[in-house]
C-alpha positions in Angstrom: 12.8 -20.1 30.5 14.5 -18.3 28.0 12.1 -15.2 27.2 11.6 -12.7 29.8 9.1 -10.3 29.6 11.4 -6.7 30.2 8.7 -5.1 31.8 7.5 -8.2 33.8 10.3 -10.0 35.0 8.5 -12.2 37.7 6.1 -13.5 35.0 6.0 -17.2 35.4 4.6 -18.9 32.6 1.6 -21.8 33.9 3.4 -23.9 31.5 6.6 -23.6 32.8 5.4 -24.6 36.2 3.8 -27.2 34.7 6.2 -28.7 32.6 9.0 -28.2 35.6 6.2 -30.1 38.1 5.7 -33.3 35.3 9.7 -33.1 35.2 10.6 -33.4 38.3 7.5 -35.9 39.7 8.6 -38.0 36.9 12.0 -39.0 38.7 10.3 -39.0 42.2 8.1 -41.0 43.9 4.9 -40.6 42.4 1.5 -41.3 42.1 -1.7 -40.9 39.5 -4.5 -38.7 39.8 -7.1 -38.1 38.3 -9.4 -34.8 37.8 -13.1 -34.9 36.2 -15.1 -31.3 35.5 -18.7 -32.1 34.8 -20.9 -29.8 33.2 -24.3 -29.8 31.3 -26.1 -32.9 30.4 -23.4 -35.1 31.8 -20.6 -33.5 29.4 -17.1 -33.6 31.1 -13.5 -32.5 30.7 -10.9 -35.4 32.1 -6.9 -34.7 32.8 -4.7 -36.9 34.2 -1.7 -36.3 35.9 1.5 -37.7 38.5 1.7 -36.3 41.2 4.1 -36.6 44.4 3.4 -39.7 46.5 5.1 -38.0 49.3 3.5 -36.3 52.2 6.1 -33.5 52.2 5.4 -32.7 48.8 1.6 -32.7 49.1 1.4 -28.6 49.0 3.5 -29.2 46.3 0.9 -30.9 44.6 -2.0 -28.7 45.7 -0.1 -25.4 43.9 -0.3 -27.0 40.7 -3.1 -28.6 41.1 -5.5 -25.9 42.5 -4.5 -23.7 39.0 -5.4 -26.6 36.8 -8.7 -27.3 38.7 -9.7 -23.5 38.1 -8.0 -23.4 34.1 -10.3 -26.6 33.2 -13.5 -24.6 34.6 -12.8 -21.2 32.6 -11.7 -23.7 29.6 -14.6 -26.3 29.6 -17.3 -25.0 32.2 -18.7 -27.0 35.1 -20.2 -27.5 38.1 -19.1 -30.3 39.7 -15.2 -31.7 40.1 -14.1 -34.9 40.4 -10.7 -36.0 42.3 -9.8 -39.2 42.2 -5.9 -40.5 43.7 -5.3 -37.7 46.6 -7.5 -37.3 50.1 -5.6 -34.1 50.6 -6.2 -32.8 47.5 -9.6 -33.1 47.9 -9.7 -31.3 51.5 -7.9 -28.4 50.3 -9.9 -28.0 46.9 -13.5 -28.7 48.4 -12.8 -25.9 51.2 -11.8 -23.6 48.4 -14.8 -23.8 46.1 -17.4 -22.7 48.7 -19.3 -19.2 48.9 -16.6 -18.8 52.0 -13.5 -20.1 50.5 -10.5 -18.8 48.2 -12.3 -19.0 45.0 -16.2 -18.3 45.9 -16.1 -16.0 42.3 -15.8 -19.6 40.3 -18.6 -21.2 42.9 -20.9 -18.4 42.2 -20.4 -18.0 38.1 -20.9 -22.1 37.9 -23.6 -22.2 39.8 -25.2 -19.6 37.7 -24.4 -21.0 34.2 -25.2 -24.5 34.9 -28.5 -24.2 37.2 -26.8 -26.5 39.5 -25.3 -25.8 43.2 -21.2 -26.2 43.0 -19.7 -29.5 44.6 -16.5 -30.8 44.4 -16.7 -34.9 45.0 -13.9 -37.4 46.3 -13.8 -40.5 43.6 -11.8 -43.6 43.1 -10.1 -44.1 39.6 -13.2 -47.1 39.2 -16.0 -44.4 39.8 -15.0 -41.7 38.2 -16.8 -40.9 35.5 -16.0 -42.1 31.9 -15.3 -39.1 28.9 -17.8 -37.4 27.7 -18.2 -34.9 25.1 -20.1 -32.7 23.1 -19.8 -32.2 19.4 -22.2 -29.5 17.8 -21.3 -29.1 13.8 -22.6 -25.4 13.1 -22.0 -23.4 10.3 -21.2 -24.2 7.1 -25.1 -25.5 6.2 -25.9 -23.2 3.1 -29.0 -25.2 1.7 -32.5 -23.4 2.9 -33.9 -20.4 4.0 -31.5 -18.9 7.0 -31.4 -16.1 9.4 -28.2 -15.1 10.6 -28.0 -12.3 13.7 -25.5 -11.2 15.5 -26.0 -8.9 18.5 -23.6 -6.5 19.0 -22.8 -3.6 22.0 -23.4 -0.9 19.7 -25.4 -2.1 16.8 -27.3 -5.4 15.9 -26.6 -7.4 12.3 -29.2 -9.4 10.5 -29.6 -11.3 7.5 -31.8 -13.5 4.8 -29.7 -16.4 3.2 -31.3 -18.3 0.5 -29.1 -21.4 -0.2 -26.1 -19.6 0.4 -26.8 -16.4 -0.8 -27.6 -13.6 0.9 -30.8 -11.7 -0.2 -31.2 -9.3 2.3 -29.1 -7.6 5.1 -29.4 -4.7 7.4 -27.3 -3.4 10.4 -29.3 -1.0 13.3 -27.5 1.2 16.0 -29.4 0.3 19.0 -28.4 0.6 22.9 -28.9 -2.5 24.8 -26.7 -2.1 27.6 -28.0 0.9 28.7 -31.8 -0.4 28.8 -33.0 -2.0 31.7 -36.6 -3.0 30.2 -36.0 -6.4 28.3 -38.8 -5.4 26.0 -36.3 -3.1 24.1 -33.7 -6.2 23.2 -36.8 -8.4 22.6 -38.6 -6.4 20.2 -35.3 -5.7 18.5 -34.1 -8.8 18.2 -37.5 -9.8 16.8 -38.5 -7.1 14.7 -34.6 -7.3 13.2 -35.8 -11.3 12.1 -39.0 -10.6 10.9 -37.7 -7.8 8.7 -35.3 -10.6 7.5 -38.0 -13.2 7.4 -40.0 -10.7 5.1 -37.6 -11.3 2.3 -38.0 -15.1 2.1 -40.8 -17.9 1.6 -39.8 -19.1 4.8 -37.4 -19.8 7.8 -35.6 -23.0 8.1 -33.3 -22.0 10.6 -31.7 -19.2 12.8 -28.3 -18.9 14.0 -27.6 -16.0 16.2 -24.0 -15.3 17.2 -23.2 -12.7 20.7 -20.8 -11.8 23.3 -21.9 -13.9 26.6 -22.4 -17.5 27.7 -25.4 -19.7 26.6 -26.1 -23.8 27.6 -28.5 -25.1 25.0 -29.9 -21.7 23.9 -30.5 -19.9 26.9 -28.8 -16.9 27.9 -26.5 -17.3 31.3 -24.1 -14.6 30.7 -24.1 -11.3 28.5 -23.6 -8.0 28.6 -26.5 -6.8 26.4 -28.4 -7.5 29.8 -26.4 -5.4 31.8 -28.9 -3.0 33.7 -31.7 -5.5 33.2 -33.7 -6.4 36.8 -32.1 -9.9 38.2 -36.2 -10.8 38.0 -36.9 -9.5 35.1 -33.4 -11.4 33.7 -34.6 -15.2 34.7 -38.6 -14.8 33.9 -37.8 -13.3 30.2 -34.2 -13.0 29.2 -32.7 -16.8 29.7 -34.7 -18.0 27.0 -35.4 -15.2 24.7 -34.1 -16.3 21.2 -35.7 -19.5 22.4 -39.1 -17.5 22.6 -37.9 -15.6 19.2 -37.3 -18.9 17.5 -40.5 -20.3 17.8 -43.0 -17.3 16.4 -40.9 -18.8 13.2 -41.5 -22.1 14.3 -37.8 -22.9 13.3 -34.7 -24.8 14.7 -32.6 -22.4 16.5 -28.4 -22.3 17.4 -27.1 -19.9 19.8 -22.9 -19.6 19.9 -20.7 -16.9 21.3 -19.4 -14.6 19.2 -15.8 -16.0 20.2 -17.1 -19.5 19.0 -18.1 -17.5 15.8 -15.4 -15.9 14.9 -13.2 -19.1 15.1 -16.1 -20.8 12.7 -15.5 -18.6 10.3 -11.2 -18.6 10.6 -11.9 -22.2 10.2 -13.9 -22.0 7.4 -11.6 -19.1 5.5 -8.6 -21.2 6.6 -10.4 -24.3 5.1 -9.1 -26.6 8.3 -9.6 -27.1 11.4 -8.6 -27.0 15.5 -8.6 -23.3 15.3 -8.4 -21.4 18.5 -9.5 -17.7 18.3 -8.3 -15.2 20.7 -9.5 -11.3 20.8 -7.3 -9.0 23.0 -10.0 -5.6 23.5 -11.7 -4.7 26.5 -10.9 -8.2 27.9 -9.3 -11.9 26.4 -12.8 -13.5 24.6 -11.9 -16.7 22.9 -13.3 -19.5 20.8 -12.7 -22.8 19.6 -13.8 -25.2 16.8 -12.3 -28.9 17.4 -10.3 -31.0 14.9 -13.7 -32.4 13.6 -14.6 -28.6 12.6 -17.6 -28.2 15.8 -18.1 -26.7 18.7 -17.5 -28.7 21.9 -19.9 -26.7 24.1 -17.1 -25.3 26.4 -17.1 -22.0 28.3 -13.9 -20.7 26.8 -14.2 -17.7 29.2 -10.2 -17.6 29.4 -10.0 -14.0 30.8 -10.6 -15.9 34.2 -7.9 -18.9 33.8 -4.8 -18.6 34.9 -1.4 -18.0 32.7 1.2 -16.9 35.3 2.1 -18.4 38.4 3.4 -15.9 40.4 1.6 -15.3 43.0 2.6 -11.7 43.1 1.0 -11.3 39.7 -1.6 -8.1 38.8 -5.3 -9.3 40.0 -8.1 -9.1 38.1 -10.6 -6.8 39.7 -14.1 -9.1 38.7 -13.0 -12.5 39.8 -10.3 -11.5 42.9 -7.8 -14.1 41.4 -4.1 -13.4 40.6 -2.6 -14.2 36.8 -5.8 -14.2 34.9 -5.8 -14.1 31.5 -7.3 -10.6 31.2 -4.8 -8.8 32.7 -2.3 -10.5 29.8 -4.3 -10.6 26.3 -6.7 -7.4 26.6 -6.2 -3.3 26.8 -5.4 -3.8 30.7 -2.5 -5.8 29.6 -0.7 -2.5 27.6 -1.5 -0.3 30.3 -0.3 -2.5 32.9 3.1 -2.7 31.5 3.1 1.2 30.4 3.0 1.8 33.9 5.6 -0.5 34.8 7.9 0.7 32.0 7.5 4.3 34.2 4.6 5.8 31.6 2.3 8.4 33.3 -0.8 8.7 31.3 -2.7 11.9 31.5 -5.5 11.9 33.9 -8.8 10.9 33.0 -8.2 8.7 30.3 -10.5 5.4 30.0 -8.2 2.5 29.3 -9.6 2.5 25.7 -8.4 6.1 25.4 -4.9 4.6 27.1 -4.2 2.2 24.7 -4.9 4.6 21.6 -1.9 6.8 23.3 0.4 3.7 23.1 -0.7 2.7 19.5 0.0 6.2 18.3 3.4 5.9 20.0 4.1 2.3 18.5 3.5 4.1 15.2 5.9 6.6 15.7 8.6 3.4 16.8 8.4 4.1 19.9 10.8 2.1 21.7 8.8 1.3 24.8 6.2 1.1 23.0 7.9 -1.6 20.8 8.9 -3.4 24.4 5.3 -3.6 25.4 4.0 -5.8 22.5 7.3 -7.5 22.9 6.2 -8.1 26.3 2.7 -9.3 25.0 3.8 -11.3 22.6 6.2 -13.7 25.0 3.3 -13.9 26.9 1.1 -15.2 24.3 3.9 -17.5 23.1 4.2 -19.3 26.2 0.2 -19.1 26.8 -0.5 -21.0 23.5 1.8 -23.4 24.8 -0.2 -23.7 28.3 -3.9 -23.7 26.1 -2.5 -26.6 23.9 -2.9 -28.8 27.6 -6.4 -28.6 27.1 -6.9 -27.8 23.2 -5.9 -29.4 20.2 -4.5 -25.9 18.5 -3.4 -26.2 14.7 -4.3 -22.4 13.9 -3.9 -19.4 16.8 -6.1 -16.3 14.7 -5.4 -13.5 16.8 -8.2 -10.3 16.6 -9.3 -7.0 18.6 -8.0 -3.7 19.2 -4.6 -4.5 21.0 -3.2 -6.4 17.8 -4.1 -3.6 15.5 -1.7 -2.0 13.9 2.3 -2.5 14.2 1.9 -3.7 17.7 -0.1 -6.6 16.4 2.6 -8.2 14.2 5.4 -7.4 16.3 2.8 -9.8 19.2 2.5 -12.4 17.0 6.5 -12.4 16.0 7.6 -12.4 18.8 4.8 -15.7 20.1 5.8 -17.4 16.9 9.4 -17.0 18.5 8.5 -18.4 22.1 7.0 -21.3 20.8 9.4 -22.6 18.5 12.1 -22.1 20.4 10.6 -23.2 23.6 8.4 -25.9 22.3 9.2 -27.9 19.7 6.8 -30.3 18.4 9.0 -33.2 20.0 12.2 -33.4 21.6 13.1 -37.1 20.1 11.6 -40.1 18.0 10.9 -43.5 19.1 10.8 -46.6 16.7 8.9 -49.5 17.6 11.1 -52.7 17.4 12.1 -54.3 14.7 9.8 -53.1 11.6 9.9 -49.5 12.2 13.3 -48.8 13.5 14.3 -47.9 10.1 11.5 -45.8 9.6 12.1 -44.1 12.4 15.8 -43.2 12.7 14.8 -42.0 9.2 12.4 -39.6 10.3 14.6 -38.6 13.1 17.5 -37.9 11.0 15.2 -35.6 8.8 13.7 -34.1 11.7 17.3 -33.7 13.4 16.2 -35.4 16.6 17.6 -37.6 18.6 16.1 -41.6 18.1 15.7 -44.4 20.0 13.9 -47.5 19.7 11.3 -49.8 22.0 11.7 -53.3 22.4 8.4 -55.6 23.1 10.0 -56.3 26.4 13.4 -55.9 28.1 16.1 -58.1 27.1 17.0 -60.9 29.0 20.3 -60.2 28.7 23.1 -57.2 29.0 22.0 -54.2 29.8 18.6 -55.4 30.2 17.3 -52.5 28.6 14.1 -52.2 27.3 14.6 -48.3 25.2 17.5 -48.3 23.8 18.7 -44.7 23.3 18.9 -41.6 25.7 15.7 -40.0 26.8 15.2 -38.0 29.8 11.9 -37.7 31.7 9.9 -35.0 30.8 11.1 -36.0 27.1 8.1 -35.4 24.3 8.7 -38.0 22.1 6.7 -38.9 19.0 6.9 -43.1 18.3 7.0 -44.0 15.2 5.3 -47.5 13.6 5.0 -49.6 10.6 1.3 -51.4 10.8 -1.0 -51.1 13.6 -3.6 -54.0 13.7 -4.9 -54.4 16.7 -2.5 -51.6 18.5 -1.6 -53.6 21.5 2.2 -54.7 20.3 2.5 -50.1 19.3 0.7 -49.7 22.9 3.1 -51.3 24.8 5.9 -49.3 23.5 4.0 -46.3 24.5 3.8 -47.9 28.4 7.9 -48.6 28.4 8.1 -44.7 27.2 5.4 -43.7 29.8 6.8 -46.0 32.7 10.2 -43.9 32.1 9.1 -40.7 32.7 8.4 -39.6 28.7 5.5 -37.4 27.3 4.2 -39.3 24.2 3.0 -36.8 22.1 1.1 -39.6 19.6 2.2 -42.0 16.6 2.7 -41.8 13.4 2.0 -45.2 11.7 2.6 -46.0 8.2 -0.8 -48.6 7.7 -3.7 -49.4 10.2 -6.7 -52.0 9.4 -8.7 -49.5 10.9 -10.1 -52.6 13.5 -12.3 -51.1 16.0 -10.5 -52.6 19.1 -7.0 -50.4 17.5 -9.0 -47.5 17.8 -11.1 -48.1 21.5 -7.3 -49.0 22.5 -5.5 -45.7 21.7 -8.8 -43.9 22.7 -8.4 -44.8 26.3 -4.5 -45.0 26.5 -4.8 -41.3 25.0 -2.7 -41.1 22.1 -3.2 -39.8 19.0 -2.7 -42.0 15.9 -1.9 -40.7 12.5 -1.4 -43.6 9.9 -0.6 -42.9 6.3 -2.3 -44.7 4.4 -5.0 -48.2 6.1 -7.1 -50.6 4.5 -9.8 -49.1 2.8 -7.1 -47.1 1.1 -5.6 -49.9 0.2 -8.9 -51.8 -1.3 -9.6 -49.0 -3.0 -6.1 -48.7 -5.2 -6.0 -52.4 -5.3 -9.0 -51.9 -7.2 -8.3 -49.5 -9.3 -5.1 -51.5 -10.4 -7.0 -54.8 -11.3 -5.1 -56.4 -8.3 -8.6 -57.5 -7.1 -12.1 -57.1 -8.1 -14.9 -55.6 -7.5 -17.0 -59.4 -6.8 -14.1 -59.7 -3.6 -14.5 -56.3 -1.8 -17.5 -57.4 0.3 -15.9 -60.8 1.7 -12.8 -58.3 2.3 -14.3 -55.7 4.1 -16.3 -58.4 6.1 -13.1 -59.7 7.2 -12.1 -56.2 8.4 -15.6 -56.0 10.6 -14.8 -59.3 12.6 -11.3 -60.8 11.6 -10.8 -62.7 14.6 -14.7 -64.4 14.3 -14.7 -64.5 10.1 -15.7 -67.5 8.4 -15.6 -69.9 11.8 -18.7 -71.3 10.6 -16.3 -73.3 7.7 -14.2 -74.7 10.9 
């Protein structure tokens, strides 16, 4: 670890542990296991992991384990965990997520979300269930007549978008937390789309963006509802835009306002796998995949852990030690202020607080300039951890703490962390004999160390079946010429697995594109990035006379089915 927090010095990054763990099981006597998070309509998060096949190490095991089992749930949701590969594992886990165990706060929040009573299940690696995931592709749809709201704390936006332009907006203080009769969020929630719906021939759709958790449309969590009547909450608030929605008789989308935010980084940024984080009052975050949707997930990561010492500051909601919240949100600055020997005056609210260290950090403040020093190694090391369970190209980083100088001196000082603590691989692999050129190539430009994969050992010498020094733990990216039907590039990923080496994914100059290439490196889990493949190819060939337009449908038939084409002419 080679950042230290100066006014944290027991922080231990989760991925540090983790990475150390993976490192060390790797050269030990191991075995697989295998943890399943189910959640609405049969949707589930899946991560696999060695563990130590060794009784001695079993607690071992259940440290790392028990703070991955709790990340997934904050990360994806869910009510229901599967662990397949460890009976011990299962004992301790199952007598922590009860209404009497360590982590009743999860079994209670779940159970709420999802509707369903919490239960953790023993499996075996054949009944486990398969992936299964939820794509929603939202925003971006600009044809039609469109409501768009968004309720806030402190005020409620609306607005009438006619194919993409917007004819009418408004924005209305209003006090929802304070009112306990759900009449006063219904009727301004409603009265706020009907003004909208005034100013078009009709309502194709509504999209309504807020702070809480929804599954399917119905309200679980949010704090517009705060003094509401628990009653009063299931009977009319779960489904209120639901209700809304249909005196327009029109298709309705309800997303957090995390989720929303990273929709529209995405859609500034013009790509996608964008993770959004706002540091304020607490860590809210959202995420939109590589495919530009949402994937349903809780994303509540003010309740997952970051830091594994166990001595770590503990949130006050959730009971739990190293949550996110106490890292990434105005708690965070305090928290270290105090450490660095700070006395505030009395009577300040921590929003009040944290103004006192901003107006410091613009006078250059040294200790103020630690603090976000201090925030920012966090962070670096956090994205890191997140990047376990989300594909992150873009980090966009909002809310009060990153205003100002703080802010850039945070995201510095993460941009530091990460590429000096986590390169994007730490070698390249060439698959034997067509891409070892290719690939010492690469690794020469990348100025990483290369080795290269054999089909299988030699027979002879050594014996060896990698040639080239790789440690376990080792991220490697492998590096192909052609992938046809990926079982030849596979194996090379099991010699790299079987020695202990994280295979990042492959990079592949052409691919047919065969479906059994791409079932194949869906379910060994490795990500495949080719070049150029075959319908490229057609398509130039085309282009450049090579072959004409009368041959492209006996060509791409042979693509569908290569291995059955034409056996009728044997």
């Amino acid at each position: 670890m080679k950042f230290v927090p100066i006014y944290d010095k027991e922080y231990y990054p989760m991925i540090v542990k983790l990475n150390e763990f993976k490192k060390e099981v790797a050269s030990s006597n191991k075995k697989p296991l295998k943890i399943c998070v189910e959640r609405n309509k049969g949707y589930n998060f899946i991560y696999d992991l060695d563990i130590f096949a060794d009784e001695n190490r079993f607690e071992d095991n259940y440290q790392i384990v028990e703070r991955l089992i709790k990340t997934i749930l904050w990360v994806a949701g869910g009510y229901k965990v599967y662990i397949a590969g460890d009976d011990y594992l299962f004992d301790r886990i199952s007598a922590d997520y009860t209404m009497e165990g360590a982590r009743a706060f999860d079994v209670k929040f779940m159970s709420g979300v999802y509707e369903k009573p919490f239960e953790v299940v023993k499996s075996t690696f054949e009944t486990i269930p398969e992936k299964k995931s939820c794509s929603l592709k939202v925003g971006g749809h600009l044809d039609g007549c469109r409501i768009g709201f968004d309720a806030g704390g402190s005020d409620r936006k609306v607005s009438a978008v006619i194919d993409g332009k917007v004819v009418y907006s408004e924005e209305v203080v209003w006090f929802p937390k304070i009112n306990s009769d759900w009449h006063y969020q219904y009727e301004g929630i409603l009265n706020a789309m009907k003004t909208a719906a005034s100013h078009m021939p009709r309502v194709d759709a509504i999209g309504v963006s807020s702070a809480g958790v929804y599954i399917d449309n119905k309200i679980m969590v949010a704090s517009l509802f705060l003094k509401v009547p628990e009653d009063d909450f299931e009977k009319h608030v779960k489904t209120m835009y639901i209700d809304i929605a249909k005196e327009f008789n029109a298709p309705l989308e309800v997303a957090n306002d995390g989720d929303v935010t990273a929709l529209a980084g995405a859609i500034d940024l013009k790509d996608n796998s964008v993770l959004g984080i706002a540091m304020g009052t607490s860590e809210a975050v959202g995420y939109i995949n590589d495919e530009g949707c949402l994937e349903g997930w809780l994303n509540e990561l003010a309740f997952a852990p970051v830091d594994f010492n166990k001595g770590a500051m503990v949130d006050e909601w959730s009971g739990d030690y190293g949550c996110g919240v106490k890292y990434f949100s105005q708690d965070s600055v305090i928290k270290l202020a105090e450490s660095a020997g700070f006395k505030f005056e009395e009577g300040l609210s921590p929003a009040e607080k944290l103004k006192v260290i901003q107006k410091l950090m613009a006078e250059d403040n040294e200790m103020a300039y630690n603090i976000y020093d201090c925030i920012g190694i966090y962070l670096g090391y956090t994205i890191a951890y997140y990047s376990e369970f989300y594909n992150i190209k873009h980090a966009l980083l909002l809310g009060r703490v990153t205003s100002g100088k703080g802010g850039d001196i945070i995201l510095n000082f993460a941009n530091k962390v990460i590429a000096e603590e986590f390169p994007e691989a730490d070698a390249v692999a060439g698959v034997a004999t067509g891409a070892i050129a290719q690939g010492a190539l690469v690794a020469e430009e990348l100025a990483k160390p290369f080795v290269y994969v054999r089909p299988k050992a030699k027979d002879h010498g050594m014996g060896n079946q990698i040639e080239g020094d790789v440690y376990p733990g080792a991220k490697v990216v492998v590096v192909e010429d052609l992938v046809s039907t990926g079982l030849s590039s596979l194996r090379a990923v099991d010699a790299l697995r079987a020695a202990g080496v994280e295979v990042v994914g492959m990079v592949a100059s052409f691919t047919y594109g065969f479906s059994v290439a791409t079932e194949a490196f869906e379910n060994a889990g490795v990500k495949l990035i080719t070049l150029t493949d075959y319908e490229a190819v057609l398509e130039a060939a085309k282009e450049t006379g090579y072959i004409t337009e009368e041959v492209m449908p006996t060509l791409q038939e042979w693509r569908a089915n290569p291995s059955e084409w034409r056996n009728d002419l044997k």
